[in-house]
Backbone as a printed PyTorch tensor [residue, N CA C, xyz], in Angstrom:
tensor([[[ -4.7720, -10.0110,   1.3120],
         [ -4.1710, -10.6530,   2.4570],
         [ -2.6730, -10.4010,   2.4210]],

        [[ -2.0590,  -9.9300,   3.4800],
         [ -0.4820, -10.1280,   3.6550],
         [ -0.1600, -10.6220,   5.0200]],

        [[  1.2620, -11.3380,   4.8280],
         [  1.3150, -11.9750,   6.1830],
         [  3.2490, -11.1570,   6.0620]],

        [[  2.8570, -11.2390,   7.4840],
         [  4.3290, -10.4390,   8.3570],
         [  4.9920, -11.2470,   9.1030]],

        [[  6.1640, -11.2770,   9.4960],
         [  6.8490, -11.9920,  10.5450],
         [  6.4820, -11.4250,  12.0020]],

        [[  6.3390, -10.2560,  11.9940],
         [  5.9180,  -9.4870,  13.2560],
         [  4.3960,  -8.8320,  13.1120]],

        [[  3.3590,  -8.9060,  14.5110],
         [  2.1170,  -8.3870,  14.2960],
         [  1.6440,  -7.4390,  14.5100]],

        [[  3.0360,  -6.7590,  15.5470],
         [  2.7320,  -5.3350,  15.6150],
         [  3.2400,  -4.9240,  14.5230]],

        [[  4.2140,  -5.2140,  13.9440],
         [  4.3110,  -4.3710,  12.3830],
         [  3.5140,  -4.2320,  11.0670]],

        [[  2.6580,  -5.5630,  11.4650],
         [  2.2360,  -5.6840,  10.2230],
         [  0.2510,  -4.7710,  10.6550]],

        [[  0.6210,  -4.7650,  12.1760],
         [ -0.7920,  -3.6720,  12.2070],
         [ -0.1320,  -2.2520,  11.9060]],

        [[  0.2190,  -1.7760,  12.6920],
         [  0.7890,  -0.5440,  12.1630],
         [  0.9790,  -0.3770,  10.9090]],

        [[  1.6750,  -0.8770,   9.4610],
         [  1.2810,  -1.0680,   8.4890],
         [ -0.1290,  -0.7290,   7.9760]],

        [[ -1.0690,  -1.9590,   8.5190],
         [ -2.2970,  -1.8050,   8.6470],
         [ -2.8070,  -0.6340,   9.1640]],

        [[ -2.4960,  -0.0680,  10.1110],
         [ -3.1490,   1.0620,  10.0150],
         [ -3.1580,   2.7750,   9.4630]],

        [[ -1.7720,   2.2980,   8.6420],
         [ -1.1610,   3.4870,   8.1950],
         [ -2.1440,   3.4340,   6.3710]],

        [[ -2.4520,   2.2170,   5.5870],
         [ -3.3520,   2.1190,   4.6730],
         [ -4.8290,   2.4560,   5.0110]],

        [[ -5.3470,   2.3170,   6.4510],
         [ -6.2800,   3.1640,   6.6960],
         [ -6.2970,   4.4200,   6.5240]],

        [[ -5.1800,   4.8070,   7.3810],
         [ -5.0530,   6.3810,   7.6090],
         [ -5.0630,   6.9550,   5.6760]],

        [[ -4.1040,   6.4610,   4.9370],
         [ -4.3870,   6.8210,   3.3220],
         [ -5.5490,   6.5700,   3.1280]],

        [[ -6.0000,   6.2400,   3.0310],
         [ -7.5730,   5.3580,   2.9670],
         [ -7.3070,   4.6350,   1.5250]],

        [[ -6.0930,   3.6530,   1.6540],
         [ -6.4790,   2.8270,   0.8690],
         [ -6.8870,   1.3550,   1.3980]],

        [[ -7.8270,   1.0170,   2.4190],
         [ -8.4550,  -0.1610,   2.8060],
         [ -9.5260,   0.4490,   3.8040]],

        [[-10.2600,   0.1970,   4.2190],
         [-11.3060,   0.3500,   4.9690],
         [-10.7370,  -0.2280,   6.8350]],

        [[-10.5850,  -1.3880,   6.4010],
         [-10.2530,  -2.3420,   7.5260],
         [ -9.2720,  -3.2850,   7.5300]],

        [[ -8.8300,  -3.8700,   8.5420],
         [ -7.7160,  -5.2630,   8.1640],
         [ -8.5240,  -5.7450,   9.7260]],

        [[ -8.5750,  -7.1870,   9.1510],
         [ -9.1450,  -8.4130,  10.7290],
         [ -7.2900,  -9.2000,  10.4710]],

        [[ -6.6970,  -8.6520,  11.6990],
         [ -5.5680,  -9.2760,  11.8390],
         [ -5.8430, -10.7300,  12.5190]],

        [[ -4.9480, -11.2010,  12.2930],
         [ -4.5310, -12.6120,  13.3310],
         [ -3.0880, -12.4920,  13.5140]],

        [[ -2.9770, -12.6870,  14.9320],
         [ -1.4860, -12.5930,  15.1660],
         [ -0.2490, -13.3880,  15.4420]],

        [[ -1.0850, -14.7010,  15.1140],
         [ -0.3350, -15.8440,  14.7110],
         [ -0.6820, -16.9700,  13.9450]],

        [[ -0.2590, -16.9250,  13.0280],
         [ -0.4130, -18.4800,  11.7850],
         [  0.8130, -19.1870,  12.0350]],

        [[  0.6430, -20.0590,  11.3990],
         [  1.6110, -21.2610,  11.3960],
         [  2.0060, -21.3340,   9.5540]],

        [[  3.2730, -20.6450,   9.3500],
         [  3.3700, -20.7300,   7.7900],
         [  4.5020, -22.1600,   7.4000]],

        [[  4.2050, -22.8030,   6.5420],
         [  5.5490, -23.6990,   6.3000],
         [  5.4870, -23.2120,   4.5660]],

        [[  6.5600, -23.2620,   4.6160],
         [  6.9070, -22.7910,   3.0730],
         [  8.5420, -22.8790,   2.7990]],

        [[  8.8490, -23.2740,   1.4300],
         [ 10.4180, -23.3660,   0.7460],
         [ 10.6990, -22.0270,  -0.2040]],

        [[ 11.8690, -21.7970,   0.6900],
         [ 12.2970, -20.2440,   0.2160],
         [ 14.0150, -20.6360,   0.1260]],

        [[ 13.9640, -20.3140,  -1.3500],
         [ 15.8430, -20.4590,  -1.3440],
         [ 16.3760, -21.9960,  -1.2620]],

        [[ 15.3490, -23.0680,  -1.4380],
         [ 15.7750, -24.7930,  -1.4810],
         [ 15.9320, -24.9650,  -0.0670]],

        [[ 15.0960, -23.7810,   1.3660],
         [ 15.2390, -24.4950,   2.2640],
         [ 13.7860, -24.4720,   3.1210]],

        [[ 13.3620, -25.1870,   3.7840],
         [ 11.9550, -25.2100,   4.2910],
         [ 11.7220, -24.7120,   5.4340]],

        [[ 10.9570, -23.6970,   5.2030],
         [ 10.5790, -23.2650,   7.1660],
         [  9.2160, -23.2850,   7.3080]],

        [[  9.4820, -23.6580,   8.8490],
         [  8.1740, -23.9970,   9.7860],
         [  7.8540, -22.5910,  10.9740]],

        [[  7.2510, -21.5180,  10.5130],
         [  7.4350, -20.3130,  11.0860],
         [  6.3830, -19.7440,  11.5870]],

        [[  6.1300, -18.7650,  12.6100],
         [  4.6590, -18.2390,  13.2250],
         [  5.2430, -16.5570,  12.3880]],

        [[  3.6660, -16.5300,  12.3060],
         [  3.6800, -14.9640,  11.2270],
         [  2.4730, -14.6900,  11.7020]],

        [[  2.2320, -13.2760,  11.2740],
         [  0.9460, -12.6200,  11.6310],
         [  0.1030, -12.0470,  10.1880]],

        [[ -1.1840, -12.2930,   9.8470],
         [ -2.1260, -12.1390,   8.7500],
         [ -3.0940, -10.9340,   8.5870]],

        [[ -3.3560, -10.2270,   7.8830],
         [ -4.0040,  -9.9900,   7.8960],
         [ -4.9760,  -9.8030,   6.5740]],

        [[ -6.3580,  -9.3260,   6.3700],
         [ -6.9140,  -9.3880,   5.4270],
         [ -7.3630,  -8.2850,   5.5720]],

        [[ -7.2110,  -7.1090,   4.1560],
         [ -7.6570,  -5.8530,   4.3900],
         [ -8.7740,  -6.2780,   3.3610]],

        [[ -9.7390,  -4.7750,   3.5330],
         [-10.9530,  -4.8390,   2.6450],
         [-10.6830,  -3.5330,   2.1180]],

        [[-11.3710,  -3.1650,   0.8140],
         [-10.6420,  -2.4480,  -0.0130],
         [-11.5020,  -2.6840,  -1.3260]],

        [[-11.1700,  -1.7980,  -1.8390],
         [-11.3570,  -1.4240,  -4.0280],
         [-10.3000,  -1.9810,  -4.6450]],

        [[-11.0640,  -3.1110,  -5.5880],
         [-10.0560,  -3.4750,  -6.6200],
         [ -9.0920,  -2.1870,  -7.1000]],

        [[ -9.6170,  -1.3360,  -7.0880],
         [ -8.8500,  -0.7620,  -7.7870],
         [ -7.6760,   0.3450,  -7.3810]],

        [[ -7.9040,  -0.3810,  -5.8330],
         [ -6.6830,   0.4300,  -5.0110],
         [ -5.0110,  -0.9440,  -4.8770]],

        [[ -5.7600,  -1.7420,  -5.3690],
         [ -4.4720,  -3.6820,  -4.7240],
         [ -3.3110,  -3.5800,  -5.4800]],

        [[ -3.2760,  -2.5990,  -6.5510],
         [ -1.5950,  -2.3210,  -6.9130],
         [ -1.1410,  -1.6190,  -6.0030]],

        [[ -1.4310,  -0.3980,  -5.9060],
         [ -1.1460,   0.7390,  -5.0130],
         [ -0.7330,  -0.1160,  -3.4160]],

        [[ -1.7060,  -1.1080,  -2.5420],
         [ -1.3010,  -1.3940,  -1.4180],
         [  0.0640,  -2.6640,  -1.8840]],

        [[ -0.1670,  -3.3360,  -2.8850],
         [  1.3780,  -4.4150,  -3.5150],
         [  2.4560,  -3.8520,  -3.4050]],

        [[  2.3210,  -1.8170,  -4.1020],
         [  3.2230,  -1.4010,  -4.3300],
         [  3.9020,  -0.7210,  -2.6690]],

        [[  3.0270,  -0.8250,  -2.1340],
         [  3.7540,   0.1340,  -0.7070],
         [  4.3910,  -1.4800,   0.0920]],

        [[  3.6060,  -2.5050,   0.0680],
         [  3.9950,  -3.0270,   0.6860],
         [  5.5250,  -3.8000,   0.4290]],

        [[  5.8180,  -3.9240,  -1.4440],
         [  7.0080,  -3.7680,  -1.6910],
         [  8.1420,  -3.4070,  -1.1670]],

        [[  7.5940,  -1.9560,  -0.8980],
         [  8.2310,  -0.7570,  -0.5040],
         [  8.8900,  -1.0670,   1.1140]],

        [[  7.8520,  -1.1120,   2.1350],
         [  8.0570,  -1.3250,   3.3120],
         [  8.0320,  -2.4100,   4.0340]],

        [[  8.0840,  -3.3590,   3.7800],
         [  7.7990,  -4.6780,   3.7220],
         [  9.3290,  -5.6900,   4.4640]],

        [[  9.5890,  -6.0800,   5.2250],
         [ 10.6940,  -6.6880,   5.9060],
         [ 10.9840,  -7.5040,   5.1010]],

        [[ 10.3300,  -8.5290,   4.3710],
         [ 10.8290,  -9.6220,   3.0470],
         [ 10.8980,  -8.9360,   2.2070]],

        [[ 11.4680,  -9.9570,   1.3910],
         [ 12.3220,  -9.5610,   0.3160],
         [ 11.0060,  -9.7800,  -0.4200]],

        [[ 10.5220, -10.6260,  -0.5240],
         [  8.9240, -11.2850,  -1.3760],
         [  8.0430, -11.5740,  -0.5380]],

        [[  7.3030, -10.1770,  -0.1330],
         [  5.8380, -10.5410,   0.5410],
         [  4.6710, -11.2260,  -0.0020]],

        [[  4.4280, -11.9470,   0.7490],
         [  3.0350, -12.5180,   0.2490],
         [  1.5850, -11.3610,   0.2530]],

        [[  1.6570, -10.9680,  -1.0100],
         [  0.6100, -10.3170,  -0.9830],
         [ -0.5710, -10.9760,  -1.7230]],

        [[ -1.7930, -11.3460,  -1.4290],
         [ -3.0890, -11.8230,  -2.4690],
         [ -4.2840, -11.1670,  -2.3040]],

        [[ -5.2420, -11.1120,  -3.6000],
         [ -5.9880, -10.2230,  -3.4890],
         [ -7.1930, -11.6140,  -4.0530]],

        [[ -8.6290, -11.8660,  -3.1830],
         [ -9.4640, -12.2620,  -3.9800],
         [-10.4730, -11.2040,  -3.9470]],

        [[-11.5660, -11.5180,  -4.9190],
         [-12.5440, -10.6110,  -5.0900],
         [-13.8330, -11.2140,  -4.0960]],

        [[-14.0650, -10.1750,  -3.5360],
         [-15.4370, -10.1200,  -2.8430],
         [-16.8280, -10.1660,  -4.1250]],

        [[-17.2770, -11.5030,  -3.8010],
         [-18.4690, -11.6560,  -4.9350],
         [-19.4260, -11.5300,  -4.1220]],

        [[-19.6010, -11.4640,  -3.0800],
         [-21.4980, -11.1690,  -2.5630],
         [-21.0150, -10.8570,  -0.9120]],

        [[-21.6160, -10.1500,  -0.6880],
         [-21.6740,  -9.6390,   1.2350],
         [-22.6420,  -8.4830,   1.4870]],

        [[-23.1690,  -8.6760,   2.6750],
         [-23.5400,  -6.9350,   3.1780],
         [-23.9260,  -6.2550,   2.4220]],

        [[-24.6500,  -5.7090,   1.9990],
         [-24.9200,  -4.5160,   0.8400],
         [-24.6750,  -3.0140,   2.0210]],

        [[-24.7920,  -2.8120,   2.9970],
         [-24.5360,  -1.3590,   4.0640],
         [-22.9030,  -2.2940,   3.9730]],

        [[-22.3760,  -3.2050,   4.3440],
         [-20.8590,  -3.3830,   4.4740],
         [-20.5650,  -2.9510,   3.5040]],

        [[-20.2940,  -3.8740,   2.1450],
         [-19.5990,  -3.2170,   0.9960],
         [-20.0220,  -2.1670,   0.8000]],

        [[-20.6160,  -1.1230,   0.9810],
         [-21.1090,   0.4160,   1.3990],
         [-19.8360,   1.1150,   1.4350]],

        [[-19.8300,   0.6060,   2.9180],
         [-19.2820,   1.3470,   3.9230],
         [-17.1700,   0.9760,   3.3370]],

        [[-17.2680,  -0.1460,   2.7180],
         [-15.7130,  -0.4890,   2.6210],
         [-15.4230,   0.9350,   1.0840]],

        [[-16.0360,   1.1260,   0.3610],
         [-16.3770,   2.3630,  -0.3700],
         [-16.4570,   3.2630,  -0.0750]],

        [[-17.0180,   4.0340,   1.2180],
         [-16.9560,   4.8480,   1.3820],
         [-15.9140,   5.1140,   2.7310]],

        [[-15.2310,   4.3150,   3.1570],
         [-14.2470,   4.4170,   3.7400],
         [-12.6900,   4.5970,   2.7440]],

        [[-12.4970,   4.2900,   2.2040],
         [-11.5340,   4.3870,   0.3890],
         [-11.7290,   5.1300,  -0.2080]],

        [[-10.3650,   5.5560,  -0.8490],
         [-10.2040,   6.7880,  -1.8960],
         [-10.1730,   6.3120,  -3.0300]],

        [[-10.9520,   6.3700,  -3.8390],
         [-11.2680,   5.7940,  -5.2770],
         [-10.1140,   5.8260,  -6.1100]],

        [[ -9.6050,   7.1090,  -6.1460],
         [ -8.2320,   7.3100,  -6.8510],
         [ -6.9610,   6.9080,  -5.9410]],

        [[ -7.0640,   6.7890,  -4.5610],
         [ -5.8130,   6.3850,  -3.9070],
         [ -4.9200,   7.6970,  -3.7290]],

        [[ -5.8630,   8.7830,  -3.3630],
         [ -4.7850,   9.8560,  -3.3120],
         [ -5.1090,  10.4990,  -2.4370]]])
């Protein structure tokens, strides 16, 4: 999951880890409601989410780009593990991904 201040950026993003094929998919939402304390001060802010699907063993590689390109200074990036779904889905999120990320 990463969340953006902007939702066209954070698809485009999204779709540029497709195009690498390091995620299969992202189900955006293009507005949350985040409150959070950054720097001892509190904000009440609309951001855009998304949740890509993907190989454990690609979630450094997307941490590390999103580092990279990322408008914050400290993106929220989280990764949980998919424990049961779809057997043709998780398929297909595999064979949409580059195992090595290259």
């Amino acid at each position: 999951m990463i969340t953006a201040p902007d939702a066209e950026w954070l698809a485009a993003f999204t779709r540029r880890l497709i195009e690498d094929r390091l995620c299969s998919s992202g189900h955006c939402i293009e507005t949350i409601r985040s409150i959070y304390k950054w720097q001892g001060e509190i904000y009440d802010k609309h951001e855009a989410r998304v949740m890509l699907h993907t190989r454990t063993s690609l979630v450094q590689q997307i941490i590390d780009r999103t580092n990279r390109e990322h408008p914050y200074e400290v993106p929220c990036v989280l990764a949980t593990p998919i424990t049961l779904g779809n057997a043709a889905y998780l398929q297909w999120i595999l064979d949409e991904t580059n195992e090595s990320g290259e």
